[in-house]
C-alpha positions as a Markdown table, in Angstrom:
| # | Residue | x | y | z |
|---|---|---|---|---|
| 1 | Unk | 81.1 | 71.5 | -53.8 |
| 2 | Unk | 84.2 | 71.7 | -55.1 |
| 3 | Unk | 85.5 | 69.9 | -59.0 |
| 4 | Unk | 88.1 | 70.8 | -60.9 |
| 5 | Unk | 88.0 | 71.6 | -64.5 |
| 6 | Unk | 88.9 | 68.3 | -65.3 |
| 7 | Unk | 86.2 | 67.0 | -63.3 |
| 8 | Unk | 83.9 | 69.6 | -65.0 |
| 9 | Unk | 85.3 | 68.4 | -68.4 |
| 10 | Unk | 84.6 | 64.6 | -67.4 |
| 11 | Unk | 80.9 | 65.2 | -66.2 |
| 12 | Unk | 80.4 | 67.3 | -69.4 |
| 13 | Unk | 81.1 | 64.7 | -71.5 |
| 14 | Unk | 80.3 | 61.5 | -70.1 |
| 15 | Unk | 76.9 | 61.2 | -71.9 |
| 16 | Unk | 76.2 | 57.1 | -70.8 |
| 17 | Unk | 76.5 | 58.0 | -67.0 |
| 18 | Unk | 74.5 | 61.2 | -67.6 |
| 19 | Unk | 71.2 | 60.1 | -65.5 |
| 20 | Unk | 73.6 | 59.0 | -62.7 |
| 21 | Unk | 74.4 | 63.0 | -62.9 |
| 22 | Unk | 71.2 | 64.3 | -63.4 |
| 23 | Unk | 70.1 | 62.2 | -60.2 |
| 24 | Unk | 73.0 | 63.3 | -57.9 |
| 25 | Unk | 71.6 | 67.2 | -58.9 |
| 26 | Unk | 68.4 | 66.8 | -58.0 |
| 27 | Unk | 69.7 | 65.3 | -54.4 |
| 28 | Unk | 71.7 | 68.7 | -53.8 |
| 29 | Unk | 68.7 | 70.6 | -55.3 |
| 30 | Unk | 66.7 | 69.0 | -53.1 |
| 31 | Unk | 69.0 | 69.1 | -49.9 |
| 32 | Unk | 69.9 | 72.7 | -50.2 |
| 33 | Unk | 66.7 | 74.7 | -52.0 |
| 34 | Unk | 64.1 | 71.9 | -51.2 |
| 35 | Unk | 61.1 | 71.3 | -53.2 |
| 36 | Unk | 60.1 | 74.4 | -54.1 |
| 37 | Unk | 59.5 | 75.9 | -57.5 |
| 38 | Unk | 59.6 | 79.3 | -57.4 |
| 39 | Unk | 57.9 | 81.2 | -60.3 |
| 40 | Unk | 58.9 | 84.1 | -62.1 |
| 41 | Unk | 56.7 | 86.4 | -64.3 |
| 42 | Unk | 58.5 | 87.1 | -67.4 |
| 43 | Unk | 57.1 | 90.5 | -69.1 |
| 44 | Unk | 58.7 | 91.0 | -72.5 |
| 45 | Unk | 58.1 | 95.0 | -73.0 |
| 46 | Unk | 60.5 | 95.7 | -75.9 |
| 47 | Unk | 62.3 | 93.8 | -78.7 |
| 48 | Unk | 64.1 | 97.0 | -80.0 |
| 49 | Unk | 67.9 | 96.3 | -79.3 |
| 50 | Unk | 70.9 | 98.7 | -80.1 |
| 51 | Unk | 73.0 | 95.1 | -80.3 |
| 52 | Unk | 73.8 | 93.3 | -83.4 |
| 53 | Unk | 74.4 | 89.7 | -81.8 |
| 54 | Unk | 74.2 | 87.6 | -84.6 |
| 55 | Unk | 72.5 | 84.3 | -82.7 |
| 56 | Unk | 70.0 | 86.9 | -81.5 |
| 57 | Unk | 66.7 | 87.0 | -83.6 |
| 58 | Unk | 65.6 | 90.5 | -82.6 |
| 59 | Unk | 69.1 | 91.6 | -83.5 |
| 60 | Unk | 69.3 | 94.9 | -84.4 |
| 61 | Unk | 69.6 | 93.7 | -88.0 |
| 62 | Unk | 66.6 | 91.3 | -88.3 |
| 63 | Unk | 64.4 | 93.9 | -90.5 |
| 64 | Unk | 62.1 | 91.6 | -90.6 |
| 65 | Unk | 60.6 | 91.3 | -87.4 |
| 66 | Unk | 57.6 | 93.5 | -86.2 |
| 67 | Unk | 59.1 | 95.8 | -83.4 |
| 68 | Unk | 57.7 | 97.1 | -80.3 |
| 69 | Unk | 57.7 | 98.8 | -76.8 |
| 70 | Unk | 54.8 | 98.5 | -74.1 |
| 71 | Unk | 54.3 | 102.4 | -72.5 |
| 72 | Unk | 54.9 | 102.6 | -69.2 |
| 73 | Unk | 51.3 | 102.4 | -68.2 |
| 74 | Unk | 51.0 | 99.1 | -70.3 |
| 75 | Unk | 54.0 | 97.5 | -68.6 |
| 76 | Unk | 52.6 | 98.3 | -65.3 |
| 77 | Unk | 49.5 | 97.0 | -66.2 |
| 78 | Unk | 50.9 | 93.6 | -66.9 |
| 79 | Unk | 52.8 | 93.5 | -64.1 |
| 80 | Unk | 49.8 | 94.1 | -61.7 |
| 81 | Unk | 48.1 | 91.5 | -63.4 |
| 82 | Unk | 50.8 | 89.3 | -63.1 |
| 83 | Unk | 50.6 | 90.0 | -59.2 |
| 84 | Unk | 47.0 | 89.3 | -59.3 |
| 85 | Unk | 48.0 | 86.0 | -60.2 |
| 86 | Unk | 49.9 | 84.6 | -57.5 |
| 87 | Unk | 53.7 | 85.6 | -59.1 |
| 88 | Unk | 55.8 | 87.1 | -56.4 |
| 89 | Unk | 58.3 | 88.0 | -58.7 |
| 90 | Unk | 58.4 | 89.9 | -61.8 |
| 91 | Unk | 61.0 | 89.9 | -64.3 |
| 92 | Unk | 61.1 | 92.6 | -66.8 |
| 93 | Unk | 63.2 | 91.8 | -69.9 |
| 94 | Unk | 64.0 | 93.7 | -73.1 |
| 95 | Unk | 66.2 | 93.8 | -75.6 |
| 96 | Unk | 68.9 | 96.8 | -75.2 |
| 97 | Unk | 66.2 | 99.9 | -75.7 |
| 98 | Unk | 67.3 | 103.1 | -74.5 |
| 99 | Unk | 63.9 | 104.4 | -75.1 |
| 100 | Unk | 63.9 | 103.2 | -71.5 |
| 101 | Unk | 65.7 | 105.9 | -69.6 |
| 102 | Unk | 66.9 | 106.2 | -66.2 |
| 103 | Unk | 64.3 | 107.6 | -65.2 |
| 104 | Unk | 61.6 | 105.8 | -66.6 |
| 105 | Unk | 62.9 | 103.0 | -65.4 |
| 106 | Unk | 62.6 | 104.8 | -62.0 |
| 107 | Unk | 59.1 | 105.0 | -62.4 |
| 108 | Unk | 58.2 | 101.9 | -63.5 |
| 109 | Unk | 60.3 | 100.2 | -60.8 |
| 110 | Unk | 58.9 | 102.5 | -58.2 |
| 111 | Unk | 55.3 | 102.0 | -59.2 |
| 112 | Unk | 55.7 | 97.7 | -59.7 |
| 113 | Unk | 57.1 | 97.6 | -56.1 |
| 114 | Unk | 53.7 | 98.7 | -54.9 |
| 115 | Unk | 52.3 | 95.7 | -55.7 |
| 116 | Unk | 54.5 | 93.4 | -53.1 |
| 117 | Unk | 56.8 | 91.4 | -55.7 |
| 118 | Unk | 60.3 | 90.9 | -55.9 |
| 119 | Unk | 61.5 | 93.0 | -59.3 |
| 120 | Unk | 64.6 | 91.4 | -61.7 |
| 121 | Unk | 65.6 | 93.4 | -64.5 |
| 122 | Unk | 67.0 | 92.2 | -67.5 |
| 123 | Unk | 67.4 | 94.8 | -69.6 |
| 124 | Unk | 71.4 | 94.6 | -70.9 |
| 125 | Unk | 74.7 | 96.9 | -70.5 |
| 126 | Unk | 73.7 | 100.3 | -68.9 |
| 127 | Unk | 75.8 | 102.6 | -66.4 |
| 128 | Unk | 76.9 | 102.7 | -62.6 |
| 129 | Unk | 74.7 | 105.7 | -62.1 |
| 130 | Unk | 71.5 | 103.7 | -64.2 |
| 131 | Unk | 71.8 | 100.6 | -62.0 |
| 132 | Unk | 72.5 | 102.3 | -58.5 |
| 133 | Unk | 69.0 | 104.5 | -59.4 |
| 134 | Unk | 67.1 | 101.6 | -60.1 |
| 135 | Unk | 68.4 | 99.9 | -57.1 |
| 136 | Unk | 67.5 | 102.4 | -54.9 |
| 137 | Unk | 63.9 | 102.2 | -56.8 |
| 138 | Unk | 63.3 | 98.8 | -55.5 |
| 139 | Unk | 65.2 | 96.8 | -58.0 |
| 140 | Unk | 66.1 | 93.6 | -56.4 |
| 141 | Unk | 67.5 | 91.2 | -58.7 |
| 142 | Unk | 69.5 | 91.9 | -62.7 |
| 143 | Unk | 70.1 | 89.1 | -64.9 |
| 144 | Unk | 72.3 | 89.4 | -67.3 |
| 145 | Unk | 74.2 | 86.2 | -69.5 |
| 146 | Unk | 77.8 | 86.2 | -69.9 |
| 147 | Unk | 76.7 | 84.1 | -72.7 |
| 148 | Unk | 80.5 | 82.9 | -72.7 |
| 149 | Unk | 83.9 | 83.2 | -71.2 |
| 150 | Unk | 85.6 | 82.2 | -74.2 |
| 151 | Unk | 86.8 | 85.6 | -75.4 |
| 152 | Unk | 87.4 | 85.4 | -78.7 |
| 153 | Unk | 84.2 | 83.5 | -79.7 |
| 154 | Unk | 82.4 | 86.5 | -77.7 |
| 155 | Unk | 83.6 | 89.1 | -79.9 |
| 156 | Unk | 83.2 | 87.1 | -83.2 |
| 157 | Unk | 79.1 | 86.6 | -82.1 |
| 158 | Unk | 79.1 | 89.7 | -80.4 |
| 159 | Unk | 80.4 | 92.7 | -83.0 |
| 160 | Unk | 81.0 | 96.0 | -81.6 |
| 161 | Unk | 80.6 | 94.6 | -78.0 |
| 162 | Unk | 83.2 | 94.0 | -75.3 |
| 163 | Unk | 83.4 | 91.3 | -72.7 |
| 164 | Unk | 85.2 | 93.0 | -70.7 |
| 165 | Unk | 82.6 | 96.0 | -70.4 |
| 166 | Unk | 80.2 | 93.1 | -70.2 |
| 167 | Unk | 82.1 | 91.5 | -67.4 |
| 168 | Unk | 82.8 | 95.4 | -65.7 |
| 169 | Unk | 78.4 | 95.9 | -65.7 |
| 170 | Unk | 78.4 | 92.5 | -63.8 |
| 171 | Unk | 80.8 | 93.7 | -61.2 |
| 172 | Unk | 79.1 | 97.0 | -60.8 |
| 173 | Unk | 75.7 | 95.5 | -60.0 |
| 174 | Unk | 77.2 | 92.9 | -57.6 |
| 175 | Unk | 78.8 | 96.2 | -55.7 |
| 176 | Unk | 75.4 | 97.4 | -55.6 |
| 177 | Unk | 73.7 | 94.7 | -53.8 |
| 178 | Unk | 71.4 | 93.2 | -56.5 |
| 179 | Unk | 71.1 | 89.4 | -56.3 |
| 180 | Unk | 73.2 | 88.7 | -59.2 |
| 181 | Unk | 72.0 | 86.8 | -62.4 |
| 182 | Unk | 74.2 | 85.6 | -64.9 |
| 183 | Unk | 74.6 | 82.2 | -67.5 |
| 184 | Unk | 75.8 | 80.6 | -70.5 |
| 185 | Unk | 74.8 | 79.6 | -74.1 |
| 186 | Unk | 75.3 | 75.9 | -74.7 |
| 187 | Unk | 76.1 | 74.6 | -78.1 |
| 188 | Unk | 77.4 | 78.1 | -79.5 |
| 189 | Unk | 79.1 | 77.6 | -83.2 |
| 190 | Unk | 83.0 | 76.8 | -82.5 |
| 191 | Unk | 82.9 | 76.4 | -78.1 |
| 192 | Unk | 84.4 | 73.5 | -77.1 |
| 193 | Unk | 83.7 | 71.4 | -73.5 |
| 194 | Unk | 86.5 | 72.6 | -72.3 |
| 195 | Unk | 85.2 | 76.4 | -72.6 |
| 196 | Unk | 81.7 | 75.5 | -70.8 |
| 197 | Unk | 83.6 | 74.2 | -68.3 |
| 198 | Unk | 85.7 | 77.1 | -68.1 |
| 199 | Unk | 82.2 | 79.5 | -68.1 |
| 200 | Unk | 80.8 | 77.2 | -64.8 |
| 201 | Unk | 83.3 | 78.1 | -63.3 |
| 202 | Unk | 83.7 | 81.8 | -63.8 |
| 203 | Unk | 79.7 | 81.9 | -62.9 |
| 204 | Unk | 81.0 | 80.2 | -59.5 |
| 205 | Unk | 84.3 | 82.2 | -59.4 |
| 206 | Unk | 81.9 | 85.8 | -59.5 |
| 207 | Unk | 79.1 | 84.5 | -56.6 |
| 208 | Unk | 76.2 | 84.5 | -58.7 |
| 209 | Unk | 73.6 | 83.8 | -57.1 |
| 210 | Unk | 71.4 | 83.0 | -60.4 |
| 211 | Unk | 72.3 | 81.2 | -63.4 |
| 212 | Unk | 70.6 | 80.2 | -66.1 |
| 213 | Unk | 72.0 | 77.5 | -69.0 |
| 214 | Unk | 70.0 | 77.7 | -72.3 |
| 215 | Unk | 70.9 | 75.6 | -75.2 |
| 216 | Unk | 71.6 | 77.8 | -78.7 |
| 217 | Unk | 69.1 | 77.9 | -81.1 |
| 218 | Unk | 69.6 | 79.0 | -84.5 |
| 219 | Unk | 66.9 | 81.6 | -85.6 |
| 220 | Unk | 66.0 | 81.7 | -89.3 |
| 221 | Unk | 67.1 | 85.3 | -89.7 |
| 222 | Unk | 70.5 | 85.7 | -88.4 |
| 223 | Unk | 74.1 | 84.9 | -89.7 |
| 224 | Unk | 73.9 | 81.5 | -88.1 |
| 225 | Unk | 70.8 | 80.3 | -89.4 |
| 226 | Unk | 72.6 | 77.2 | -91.0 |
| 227 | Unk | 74.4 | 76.3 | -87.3 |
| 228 | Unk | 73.5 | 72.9 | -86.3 |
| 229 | Unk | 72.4 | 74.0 | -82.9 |
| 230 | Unk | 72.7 | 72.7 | -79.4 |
| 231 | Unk | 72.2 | 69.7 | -77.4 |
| 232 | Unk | 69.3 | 69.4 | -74.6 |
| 233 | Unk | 71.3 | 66.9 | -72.9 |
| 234 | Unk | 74.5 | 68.8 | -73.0 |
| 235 | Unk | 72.5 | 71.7 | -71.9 |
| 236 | Unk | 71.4 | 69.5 | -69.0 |
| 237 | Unk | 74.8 | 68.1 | -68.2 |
| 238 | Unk | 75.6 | 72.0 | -67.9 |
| 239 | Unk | 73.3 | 72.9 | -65.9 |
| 240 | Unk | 73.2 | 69.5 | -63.4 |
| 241 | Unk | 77.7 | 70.7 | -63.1 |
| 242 | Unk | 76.3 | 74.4 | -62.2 |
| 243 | Unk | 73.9 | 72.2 | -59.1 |
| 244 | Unk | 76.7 | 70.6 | -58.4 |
| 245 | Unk | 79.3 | 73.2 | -58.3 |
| 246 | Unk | 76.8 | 76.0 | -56.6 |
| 247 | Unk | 74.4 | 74.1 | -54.1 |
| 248 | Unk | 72.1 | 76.5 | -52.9 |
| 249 | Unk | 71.7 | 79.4 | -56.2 |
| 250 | Unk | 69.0 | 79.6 | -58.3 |
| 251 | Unk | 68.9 | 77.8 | -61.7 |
| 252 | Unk | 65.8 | 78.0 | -64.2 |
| 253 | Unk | 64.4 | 75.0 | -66.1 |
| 254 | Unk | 64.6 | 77.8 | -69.1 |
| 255 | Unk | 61.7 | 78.1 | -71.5 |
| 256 | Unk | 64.3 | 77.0 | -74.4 |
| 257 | Unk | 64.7 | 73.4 | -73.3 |
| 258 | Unk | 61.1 | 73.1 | -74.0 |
| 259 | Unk | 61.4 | 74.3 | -77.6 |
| 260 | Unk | 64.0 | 71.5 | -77.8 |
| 261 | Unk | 61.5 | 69.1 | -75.7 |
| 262 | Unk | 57.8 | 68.8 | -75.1 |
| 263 | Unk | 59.3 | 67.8 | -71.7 |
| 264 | Unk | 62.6 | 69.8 | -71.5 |
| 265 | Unk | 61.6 | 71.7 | -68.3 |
| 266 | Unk | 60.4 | 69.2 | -66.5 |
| 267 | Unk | 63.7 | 67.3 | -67.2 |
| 268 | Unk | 65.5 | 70.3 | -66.0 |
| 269 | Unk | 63.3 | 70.5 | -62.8 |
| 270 | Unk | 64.9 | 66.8 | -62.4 |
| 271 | Unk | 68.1 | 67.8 | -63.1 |
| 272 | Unk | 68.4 | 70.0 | -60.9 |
| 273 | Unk | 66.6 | 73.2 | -61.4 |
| 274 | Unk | 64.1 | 75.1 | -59.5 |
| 275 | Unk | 63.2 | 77.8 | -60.9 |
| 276 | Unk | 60.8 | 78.4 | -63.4 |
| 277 | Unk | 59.8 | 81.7 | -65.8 |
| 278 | Unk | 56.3 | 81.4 | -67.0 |
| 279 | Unk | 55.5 | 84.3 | -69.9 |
| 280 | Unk | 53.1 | 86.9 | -68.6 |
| 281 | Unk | 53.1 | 89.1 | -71.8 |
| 282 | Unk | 50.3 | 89.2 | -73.5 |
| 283 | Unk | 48.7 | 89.3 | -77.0 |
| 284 | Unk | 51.2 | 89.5 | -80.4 |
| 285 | Unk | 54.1 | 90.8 | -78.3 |
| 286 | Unk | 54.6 | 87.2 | -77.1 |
| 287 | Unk | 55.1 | 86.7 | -80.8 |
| 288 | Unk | 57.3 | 89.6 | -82.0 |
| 289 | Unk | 59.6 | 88.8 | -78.8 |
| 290 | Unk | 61.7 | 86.0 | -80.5 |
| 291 | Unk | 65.0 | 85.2 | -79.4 |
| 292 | Unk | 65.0 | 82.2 | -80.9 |
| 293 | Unk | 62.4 | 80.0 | -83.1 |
| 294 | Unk | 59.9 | 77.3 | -82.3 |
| 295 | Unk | 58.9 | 79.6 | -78.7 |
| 296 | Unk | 56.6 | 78.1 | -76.7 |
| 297 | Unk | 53.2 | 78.9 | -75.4 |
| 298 | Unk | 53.4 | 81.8 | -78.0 |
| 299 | Unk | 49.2 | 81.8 | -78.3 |
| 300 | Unk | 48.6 | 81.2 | -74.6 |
| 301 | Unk | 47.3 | 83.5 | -71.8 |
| 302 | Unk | 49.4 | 84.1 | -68.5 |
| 303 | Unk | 46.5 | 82.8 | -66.5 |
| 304 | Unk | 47.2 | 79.7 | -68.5 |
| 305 | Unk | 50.4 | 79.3 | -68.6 |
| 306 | Unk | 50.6 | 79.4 | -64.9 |
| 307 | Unk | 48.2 | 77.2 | -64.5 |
| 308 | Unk | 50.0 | 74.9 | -66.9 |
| 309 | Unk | 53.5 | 74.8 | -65.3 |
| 310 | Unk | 51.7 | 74.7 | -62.1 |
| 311 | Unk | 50.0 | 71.5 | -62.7 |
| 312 | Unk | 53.1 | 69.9 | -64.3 |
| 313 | Unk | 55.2 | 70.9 | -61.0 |
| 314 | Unk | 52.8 | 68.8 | -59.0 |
| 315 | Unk | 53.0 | 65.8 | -61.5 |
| 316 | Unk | 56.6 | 65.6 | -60.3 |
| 317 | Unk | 55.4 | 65.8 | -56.7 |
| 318 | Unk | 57.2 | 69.2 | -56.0 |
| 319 | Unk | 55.2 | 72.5 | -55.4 |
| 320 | Unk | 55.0 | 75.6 | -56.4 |
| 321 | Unk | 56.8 | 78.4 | -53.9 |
| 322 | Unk | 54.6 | 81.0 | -52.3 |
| 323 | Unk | 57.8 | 83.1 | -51.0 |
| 324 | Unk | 59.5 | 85.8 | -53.0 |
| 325 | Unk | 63.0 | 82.9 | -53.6 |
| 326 | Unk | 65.7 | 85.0 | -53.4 |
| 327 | Unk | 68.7 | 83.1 | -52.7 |
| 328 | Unk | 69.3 | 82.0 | -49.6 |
| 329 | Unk | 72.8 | 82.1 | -49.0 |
């Protein structure tokens, strides 16, 4: 469906008629993905990042927190088990670590891919030649946030980065047939309504065929520790536009919501999300990996957390997918 930016602006704001929203999401949702959740198993195999971002907690600044990498045998380890579980697709996410080379990469993908699941990397800003390899490894899927579309406020959180380069690795991985991931930070320090609503519809503009909204959450040891934070129902409002505006992608209730809310991805699975990325990393790297504070399930197993999500999925009378959910265009 078509709005305009001032229609964007309008929904975005309009907190008193925001359930009316939130209800008219979940009717496309419904309509055009159906009732199916599709899960995701989210290994997190390094926290090492080159990147200074300064909302980021494992920002390459933070000497505080314990860094890490899995091997590749550990990281195909987790992933098996994580097919032994029911999870059809496996998302492996990292901070920028170039200990992970082209072709180790290569192997890993190559040897994942033997266990029938769908494989998304998330893994940040690498080259043309990187990401046609690992396509051609069995790579279906990259996510990767635009985090914004407001220029300026990119380069002030974002130091020594470029959005343009950012925006350039997005076209290069759209060219090369992955289904293409991308989102926004809600509730960033200075971005205004008018900017989100400019970043839906850049994400709609590009053909994304995943996008994930997460609201911002100030970590303890970065530069914007004192930041008020954002709002779980402008998050929501986001990401019930993004439904509205793109009918049939993908959209994650993402794990952040529920830091903000006991509930917060079941609201998002009513708001129009249906997707969901259960953790499947195990012992203290769950820990260490911390994008942000308060991180849920941080003690849990992944047999439990699928278990979990899986029951509160039902609760709502939806059901879990047992398909790989790419995005049916």
């Amino acid at each position: 469906m078509d709005l305009s930016r001032q229609e964007c602006i309008k929904l975005l704001k309009d907190e008193e008629n925001q359930k009316d929203l939130f209800r008219k999401a979940d009717d496309i949702r419904k309509q055009f993905v159906g009732d199916e959740v599709h899960l995701r198993g989210l290994i997190e195999f390094s926290n090492i990042c080159r990147n200074n971002c300064l909302y980021c907690g494992i920002r390459r600044g933070n000497k505080i927190v314990t860094r890490y990498h899995m091997s590749e045998e550990e990281l195909i380890e987790t992933a098996k088990k994580a097919a032994g579980i029911g999870f059809k697709t496996i998302v492996m996410q990292s901070g920028e670590d170039l200990y992970y080379d082209c072709d180790r990469m290569c192997r890993i993908i190559e040897a994942i891919k033997k266990f029938d699941v769908a494989i998304t990397l998330s893994i940040g800003e690498r080259t043309y030649n990187e990401y046609k390899a690992w396509r051609n490894a069995g790579a279906d899927r990259y996510l990767m946030r635009i985090e914004t579309t407001d220029k300026d406020l990119y380069h002030k959180l974002d130091p020594l980065m470029s959005w343009q380069h950012r925006f350039d690795c997005l076209m290069m991985i759209k060219e090369l047939g992955y289904e293409l991931g991308s989102g926004i930070m809600v509730g960033l320090p200075e971005q205004s309504i008018e900017s989100i609503a400019d970043d839906l519809l850049f994400l709609k503009n590009i053909g994304v065929d995943m996008a994930g909204i997460g609201p911002f959450i100030p970590h303890p040891q970065t530069p914007l520790a004192s930041e008020q934070g954002g709002s779980l129902n402008l998050a929501l409002r986001t990401m019930a536009v993004m439904r509205i505006l793109m009918n049939d992608i993908n959209i994650p209730a993402t794990t952040a919501m529920e830091s903000l809310h006991p509930k917060g991805r079941i609201m998002a699975l009513q708001a129009g999300a249906n997707v969901v990325m259960p953790n499947v990393t195990e012992g203290e790297y769950r820990r260490f990996y911390e994008l942000y504070p308060g991180k849920i399930c941080v003690n849990d197993t992944p047999i439990h957390c699928r278990s979990c999500i899986g029951m509160k999925i039902e609760a709502i009378g939806r059901k879990i997918g047992t398909g790989f959910g790419g995005h049916k265009k």
